[in-house]
C-alpha positions as a Markdown table, in Angstrom:
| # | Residue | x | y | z |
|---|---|---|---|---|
| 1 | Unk | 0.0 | 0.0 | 0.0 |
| 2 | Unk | 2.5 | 2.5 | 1.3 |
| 3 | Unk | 5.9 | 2.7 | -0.5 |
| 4 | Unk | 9.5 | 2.4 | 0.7 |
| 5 | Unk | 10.1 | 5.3 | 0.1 |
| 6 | Unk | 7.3 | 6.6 | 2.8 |
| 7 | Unk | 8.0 | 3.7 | 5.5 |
| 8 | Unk | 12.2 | 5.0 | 5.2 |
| 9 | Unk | 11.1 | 8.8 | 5.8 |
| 10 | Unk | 8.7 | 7.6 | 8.3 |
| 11 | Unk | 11.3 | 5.3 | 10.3 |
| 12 | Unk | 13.5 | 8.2 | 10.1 |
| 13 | Unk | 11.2 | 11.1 | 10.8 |
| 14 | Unk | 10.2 | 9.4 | 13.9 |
| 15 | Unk | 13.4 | 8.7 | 15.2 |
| 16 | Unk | 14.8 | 12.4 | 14.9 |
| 17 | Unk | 11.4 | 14.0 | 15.9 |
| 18 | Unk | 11.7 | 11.7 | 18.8 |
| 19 | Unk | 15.4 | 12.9 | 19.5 |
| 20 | Unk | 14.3 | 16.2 | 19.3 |
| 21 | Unk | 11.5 | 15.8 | 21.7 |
| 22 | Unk | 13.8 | 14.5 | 24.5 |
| 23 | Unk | 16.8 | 16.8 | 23.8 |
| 24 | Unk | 14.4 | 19.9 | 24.5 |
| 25 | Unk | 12.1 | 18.6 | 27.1 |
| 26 | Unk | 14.9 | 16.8 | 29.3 |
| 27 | Unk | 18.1 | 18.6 | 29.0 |
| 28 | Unk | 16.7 | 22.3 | 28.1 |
| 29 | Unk | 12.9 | 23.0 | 29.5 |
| 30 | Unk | 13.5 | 20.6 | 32.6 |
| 31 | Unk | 16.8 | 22.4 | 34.0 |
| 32 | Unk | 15.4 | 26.3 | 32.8 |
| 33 | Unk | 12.0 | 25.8 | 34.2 |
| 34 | Unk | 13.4 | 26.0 | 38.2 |
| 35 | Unk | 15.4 | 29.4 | 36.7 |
| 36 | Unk | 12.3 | 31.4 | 36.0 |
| 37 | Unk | 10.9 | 34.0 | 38.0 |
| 38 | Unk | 8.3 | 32.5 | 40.5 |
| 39 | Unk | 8.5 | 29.1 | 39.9 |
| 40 | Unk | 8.8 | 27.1 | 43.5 |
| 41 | Unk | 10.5 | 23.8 | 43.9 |
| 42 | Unk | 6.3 | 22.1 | 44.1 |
| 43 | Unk | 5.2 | 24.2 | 41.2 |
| 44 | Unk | 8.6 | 23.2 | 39.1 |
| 45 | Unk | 7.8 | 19.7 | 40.2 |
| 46 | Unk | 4.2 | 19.6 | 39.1 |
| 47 | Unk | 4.9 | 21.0 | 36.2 |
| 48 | Unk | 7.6 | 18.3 | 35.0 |
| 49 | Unk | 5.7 | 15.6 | 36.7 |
| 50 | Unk | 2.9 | 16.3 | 33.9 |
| 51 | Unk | 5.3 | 17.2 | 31.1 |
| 52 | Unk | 7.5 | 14.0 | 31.5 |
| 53 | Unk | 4.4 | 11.8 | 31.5 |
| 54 | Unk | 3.0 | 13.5 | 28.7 |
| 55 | Unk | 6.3 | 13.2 | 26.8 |
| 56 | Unk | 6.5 | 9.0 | 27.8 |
| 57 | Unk | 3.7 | 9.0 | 26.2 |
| 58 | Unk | 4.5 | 10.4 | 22.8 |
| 59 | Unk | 7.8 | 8.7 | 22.8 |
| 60 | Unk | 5.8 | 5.3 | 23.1 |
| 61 | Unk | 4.1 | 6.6 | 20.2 |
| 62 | Unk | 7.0 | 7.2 | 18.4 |
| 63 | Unk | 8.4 | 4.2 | 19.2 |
| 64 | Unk | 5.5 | 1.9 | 17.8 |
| 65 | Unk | 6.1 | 4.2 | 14.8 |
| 66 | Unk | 9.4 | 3.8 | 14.1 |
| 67 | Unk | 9.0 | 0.1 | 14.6 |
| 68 | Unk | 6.4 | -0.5 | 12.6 |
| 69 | Unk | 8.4 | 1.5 | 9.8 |
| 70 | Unk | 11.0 | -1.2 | 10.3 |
| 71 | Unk | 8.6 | -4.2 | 10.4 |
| 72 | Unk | 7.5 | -3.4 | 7.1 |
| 73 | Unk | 11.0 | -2.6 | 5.3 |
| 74 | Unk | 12.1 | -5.6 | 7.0 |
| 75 | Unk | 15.4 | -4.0 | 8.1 |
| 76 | Unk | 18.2 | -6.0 | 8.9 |
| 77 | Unk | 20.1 | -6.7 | 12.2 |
| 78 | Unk | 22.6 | -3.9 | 12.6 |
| 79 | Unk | 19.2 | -1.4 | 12.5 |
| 80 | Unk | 16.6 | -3.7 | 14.4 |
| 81 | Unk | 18.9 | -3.6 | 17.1 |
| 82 | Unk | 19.5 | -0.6 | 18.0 |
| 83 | Unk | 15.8 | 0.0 | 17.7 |
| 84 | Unk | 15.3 | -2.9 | 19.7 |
| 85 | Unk | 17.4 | -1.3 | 22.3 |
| 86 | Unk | 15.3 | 1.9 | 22.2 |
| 87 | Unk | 12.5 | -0.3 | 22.7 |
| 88 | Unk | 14.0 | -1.6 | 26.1 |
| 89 | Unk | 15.6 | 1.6 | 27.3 |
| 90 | Unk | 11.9 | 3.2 | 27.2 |
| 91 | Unk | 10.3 | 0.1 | 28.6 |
| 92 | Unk | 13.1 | 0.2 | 31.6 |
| 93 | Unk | 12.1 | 4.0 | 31.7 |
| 94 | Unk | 8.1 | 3.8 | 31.3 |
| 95 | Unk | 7.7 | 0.4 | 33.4 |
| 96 | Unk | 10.4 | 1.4 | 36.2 |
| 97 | Unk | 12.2 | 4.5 | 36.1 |
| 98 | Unk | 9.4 | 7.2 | 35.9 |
| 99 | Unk | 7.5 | 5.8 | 38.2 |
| 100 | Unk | 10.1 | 5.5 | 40.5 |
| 101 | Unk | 10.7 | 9.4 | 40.3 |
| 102 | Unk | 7.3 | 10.1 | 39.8 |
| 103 | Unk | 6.8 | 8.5 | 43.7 |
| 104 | Unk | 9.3 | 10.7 | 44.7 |
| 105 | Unk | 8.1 | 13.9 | 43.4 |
| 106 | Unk | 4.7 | 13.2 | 45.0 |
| 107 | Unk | 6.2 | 12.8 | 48.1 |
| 108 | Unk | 8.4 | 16.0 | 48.0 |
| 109 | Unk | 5.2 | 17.6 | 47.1 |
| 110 | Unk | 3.7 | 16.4 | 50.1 |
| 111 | Unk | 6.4 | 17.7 | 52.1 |
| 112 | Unk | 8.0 | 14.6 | 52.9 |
| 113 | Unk | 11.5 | 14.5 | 52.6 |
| 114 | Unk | 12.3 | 11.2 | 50.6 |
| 115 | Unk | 15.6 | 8.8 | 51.4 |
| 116 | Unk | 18.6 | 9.9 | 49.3 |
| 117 | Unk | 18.4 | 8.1 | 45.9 |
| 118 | Unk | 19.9 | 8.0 | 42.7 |
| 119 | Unk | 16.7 | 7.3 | 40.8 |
| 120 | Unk | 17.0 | 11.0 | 39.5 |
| 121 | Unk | 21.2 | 10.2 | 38.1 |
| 122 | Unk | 20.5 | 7.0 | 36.7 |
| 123 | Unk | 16.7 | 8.5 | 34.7 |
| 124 | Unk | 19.4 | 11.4 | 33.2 |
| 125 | Unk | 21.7 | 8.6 | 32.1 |
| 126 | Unk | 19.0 | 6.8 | 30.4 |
| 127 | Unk | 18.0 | 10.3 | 28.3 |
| 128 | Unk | 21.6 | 10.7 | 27.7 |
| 129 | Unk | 22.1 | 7.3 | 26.4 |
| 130 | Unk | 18.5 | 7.2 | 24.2 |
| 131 | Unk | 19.3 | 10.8 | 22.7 |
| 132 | Unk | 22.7 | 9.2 | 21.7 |
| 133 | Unk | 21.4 | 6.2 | 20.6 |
| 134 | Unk | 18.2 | 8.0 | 18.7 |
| 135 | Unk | 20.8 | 9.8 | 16.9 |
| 136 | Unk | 22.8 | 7.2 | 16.4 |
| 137 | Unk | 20.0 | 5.0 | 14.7 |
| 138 | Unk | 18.3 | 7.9 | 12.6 |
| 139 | Unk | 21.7 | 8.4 | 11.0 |
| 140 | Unk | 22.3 | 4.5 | 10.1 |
| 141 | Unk | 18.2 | 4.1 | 9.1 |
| 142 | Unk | 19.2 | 7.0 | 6.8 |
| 143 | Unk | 22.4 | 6.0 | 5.5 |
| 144 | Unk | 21.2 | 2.7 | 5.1 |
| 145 | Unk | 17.9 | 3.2 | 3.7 |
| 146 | Unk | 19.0 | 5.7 | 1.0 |
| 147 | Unk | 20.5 | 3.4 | -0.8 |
| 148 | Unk | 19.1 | 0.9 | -3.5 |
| 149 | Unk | 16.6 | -1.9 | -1.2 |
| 150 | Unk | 19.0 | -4.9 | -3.2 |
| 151 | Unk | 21.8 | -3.8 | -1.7 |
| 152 | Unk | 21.0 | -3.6 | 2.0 |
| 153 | Unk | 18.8 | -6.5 | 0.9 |
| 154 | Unk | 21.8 | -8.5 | -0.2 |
| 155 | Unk | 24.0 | -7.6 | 2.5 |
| 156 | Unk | 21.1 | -8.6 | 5.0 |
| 157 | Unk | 21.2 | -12.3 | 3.3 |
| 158 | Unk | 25.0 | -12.8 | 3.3 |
């Protein structure tokens, strides 16, 4: 039904819109928000608490996207893994991770003061290592799929 041509700009397309969505939610809107005038420690939290599950929520998107895209150009190994990995780091991160923090950051908004934790290191570690990997992918999925189908076809095979 759909060409090639469409599924390859789709895979791709989704992977670098979905690099752009966590390069400026996580590493520019989240640190700048507690820098503007007014904004509290609870009303900074609140906010990111909705933003970042909003944000899970699109990248899932993007990620059934993206995979779907490579489903039907039946990619081969060296760019369904790394998507595969993608797959796992936001599973590790929606399943695990933000939940975690989220259960913190209701509890600092309660006025609780939480245990020490590195929940917070380790969920920056994961965008670090998804925007890297994002990047990473798009690139190859574009390299790869701008050439001929045969020859990514045949390479596949041998």
């Amino acid at each position: 039904m759909f060409s090639r041509h469409f599924w390859s700009f789709l895979l791709v397309a989704a992977l670098l819109f979905w690099a752009g969505l966590v390069a400026g939610i996580s590493f520019l809107e989240a640190p700048l928000k507690f820098t503007a005038p007014g904004i509290t420690v609870p009303l900074g939290l609140g906010i990111g608490r909705i933003v970042f599950q909003a944000l899970n929520k699109v990248e899932i998107g993007l990620a059934v996207l993206a995979i779907v895209a490579a489903f039907r150009l039946k990619v081969p190994l060296n760019l369904a893994l790394p998507l595969s990995l993608l797959a796992a780091v936001l599973a590790a991160q929606t399943l695990w991770l933000l939940p975690a923090v989220d259960v913190r950051a209701l509890a600092l908004l309660a006025g609780k003061t939480p245990p020490a934790s590195s929940l917070h290191h380790m969920y920056i570690g994961a965008e670090v290592f998804k925007l890297l990997l994002l990047l990473g992918t798009a690139n190859r999925a574009f390299m790869l799929l701008s050439r001929p189908a045969q020859a990514w076809r045949l390479r596949q095979a041998a």
